[in-house]
C-alpha positions as CSV (number, residue, x, y, z in Angstrom):
1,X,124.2,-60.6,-19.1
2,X,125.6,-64.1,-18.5
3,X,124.8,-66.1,-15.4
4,X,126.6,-69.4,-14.1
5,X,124.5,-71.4,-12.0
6,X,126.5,-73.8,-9.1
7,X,126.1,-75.5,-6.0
8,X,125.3,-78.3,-4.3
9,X,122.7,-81.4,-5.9
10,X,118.9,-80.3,-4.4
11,X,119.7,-76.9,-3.4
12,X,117.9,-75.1,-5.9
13,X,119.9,-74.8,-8.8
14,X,116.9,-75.2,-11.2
15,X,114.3,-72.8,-9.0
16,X,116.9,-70.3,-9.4
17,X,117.0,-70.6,-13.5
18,X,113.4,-70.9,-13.5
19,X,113.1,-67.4,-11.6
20,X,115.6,-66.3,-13.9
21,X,113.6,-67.4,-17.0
22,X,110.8,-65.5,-15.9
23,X,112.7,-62.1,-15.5
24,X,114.1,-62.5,-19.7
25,X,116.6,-65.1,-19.3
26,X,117.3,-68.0,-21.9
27,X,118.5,-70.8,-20.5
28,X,121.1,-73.3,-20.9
29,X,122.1,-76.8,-19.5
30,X,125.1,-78.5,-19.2
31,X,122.7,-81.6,-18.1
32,X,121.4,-81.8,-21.6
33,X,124.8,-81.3,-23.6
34,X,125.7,-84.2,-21.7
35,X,123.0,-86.4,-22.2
36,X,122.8,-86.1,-25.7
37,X,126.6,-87.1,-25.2
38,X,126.1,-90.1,-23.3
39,X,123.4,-91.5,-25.6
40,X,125.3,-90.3,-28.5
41,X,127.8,-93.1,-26.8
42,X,124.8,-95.3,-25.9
43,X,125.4,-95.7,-22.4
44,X,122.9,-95.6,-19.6
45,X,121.9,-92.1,-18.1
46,X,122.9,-92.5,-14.8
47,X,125.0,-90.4,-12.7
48,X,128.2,-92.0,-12.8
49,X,127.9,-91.6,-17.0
50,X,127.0,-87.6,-16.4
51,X,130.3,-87.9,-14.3
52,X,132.2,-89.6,-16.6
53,X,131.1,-88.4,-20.0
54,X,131.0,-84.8,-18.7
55,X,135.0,-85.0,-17.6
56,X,135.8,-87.0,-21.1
57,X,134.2,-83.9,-23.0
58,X,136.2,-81.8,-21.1
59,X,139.0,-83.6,-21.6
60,X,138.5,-84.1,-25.2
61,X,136.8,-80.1,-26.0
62,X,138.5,-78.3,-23.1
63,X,137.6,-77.9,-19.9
64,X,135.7,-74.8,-20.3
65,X,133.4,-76.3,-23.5
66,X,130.2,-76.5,-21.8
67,X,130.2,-72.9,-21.2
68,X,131.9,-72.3,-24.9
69,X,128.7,-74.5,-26.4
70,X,126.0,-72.1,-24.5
71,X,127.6,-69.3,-25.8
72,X,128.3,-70.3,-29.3
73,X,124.8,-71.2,-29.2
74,X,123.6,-68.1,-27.3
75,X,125.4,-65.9,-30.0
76,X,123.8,-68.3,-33.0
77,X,120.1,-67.3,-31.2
78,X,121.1,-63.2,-31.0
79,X,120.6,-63.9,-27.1
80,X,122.2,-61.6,-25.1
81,X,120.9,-62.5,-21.7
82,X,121.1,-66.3,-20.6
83,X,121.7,-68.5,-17.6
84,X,124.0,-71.7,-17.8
85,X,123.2,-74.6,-15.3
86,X,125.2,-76.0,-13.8
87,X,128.2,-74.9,-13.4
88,X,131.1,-77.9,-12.2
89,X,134.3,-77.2,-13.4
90,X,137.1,-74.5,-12.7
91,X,138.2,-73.6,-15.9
92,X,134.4,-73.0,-17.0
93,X,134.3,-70.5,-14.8
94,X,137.0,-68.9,-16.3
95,X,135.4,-69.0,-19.8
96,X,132.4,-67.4,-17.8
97,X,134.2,-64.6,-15.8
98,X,136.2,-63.9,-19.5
99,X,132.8,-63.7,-21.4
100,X,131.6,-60.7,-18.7
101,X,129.4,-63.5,-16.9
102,X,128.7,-63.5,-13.0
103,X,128.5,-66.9,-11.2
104,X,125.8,-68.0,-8.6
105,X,126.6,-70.5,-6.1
106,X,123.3,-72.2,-4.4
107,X,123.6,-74.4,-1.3
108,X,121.4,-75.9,1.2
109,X,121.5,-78.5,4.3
110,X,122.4,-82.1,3.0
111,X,119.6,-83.6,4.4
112,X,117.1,-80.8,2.8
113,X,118.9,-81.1,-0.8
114,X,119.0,-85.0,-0.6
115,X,115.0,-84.4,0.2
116,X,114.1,-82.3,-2.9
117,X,116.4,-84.6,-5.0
118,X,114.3,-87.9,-3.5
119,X,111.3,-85.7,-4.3
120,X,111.9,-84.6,-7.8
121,X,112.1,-88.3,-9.0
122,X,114.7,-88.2,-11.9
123,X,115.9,-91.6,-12.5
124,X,119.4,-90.7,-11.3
125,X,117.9,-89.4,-8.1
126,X,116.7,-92.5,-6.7
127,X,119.4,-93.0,-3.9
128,X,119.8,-93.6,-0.4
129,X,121.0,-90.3,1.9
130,X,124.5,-92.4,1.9
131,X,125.1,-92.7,-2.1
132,X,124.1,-89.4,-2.0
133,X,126.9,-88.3,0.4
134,X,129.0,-90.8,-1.3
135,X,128.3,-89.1,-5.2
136,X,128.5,-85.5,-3.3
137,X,131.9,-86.5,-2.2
138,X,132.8,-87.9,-5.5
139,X,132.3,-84.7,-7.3
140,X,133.5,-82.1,-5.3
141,X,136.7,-81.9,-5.4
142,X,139.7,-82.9,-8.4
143,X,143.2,-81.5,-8.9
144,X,142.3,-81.5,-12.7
145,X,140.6,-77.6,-13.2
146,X,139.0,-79.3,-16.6
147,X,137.1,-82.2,-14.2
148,X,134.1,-81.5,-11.7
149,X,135.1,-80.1,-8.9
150,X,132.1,-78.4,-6.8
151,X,134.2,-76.8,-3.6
152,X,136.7,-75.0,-6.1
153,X,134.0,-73.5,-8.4
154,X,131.7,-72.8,-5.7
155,X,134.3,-70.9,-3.7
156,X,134.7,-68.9,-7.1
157,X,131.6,-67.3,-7.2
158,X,130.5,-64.2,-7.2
159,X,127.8,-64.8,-4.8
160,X,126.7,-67.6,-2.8
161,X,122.8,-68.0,-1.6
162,X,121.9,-70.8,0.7
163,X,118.1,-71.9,0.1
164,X,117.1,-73.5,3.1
165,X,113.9,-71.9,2.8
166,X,111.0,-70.9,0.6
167,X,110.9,-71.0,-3.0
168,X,109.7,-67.3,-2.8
169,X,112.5,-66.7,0.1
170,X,115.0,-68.0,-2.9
171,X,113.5,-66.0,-5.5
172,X,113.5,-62.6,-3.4
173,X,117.3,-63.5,-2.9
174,X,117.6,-63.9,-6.3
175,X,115.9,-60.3,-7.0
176,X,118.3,-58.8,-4.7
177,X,121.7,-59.5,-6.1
178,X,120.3,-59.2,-9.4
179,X,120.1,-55.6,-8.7
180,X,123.9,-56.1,-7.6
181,X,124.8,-56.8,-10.7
């Protein structure tokens, strides 16, 4: 089985795969394909360049290629059952709908995702609440179904779970439409 991981920044994205690597899952992320890109290019890892450099592979590979590259790499391994994080553009969920795959939205209060993201301390985490807002807006929404575009693909999924609670409230919603699928 396939899984597509979206949703918000800070709701829970990467608790979800880790449950999901627990229960047999291999997983794979669209983060790292595009940080290899972006120092590939030798830019700085910062947010804006994950925006950027994710769109220009998009535009440059096809918009679905970051769930084509887990896959081709999926069926290189012989795995059968894997989880791709995260998720951000429309025609990638096509790809993953096409391939058999079910997609997982995750969302959570603004203020409670901009606190876990504050928390986690990656170096393109350390914002104020209003860049946050500000990035949040940036990247949810595009005409262009090959660019990021959060709303669209999260309206697209097969099931949303907002995580405003527990890690262990999360996982046990994540148990239950497993068994859904």
């Amino acid at each position: 089985m396939i899984i597509g991981i979206a949703g918000t920044d800070g709701a829970g994205k990467g608790a979800v795969v880790e449950f999901l690597k627990s229960e047999g899952y291999t997983h794979y992320s669209v983060r790292s394909l595009i940080v290899a890109e972006i120092e590939k290019r030798e830019l700085e890892i910062n947010r804006p360049h994950m925006k950027l450099v994710g769109n220009a592979m998009r535009q440059e590979h096809g918009g679905a290629v970051m769930v084509k590259t887990a896959n081709e790499t999926a069926q290189l391994a012989g795995v059968t059952d894997f989880v791709i994080e995260s998720i951000r553009a429309v025609e990638e969920v096509g790809l993953l709908q096409e391939l058999g795959g079910a997609l997982l939205s995750v969302d959570a209060d603004s203020k409670v995702r901009y606190q876990r993201i504050h928390n986690r301390g990656s170096s393109t985490d350390q914002i104020t609440f209003e860049q946050f807002v500000e990035q949040e807006v940036a990247e949810s929404t595009s005409t262009n179904t090959s660019e990021q575009n959060k709303v669209a693909v999260m309206r697209l999924a097969d099931h949303t779970i907002l995580n405003d609670g527990t890690v262990e409230e999360l996982h046990a919603k994540v148990e239950q439409w497993l068994r859904t699928l």
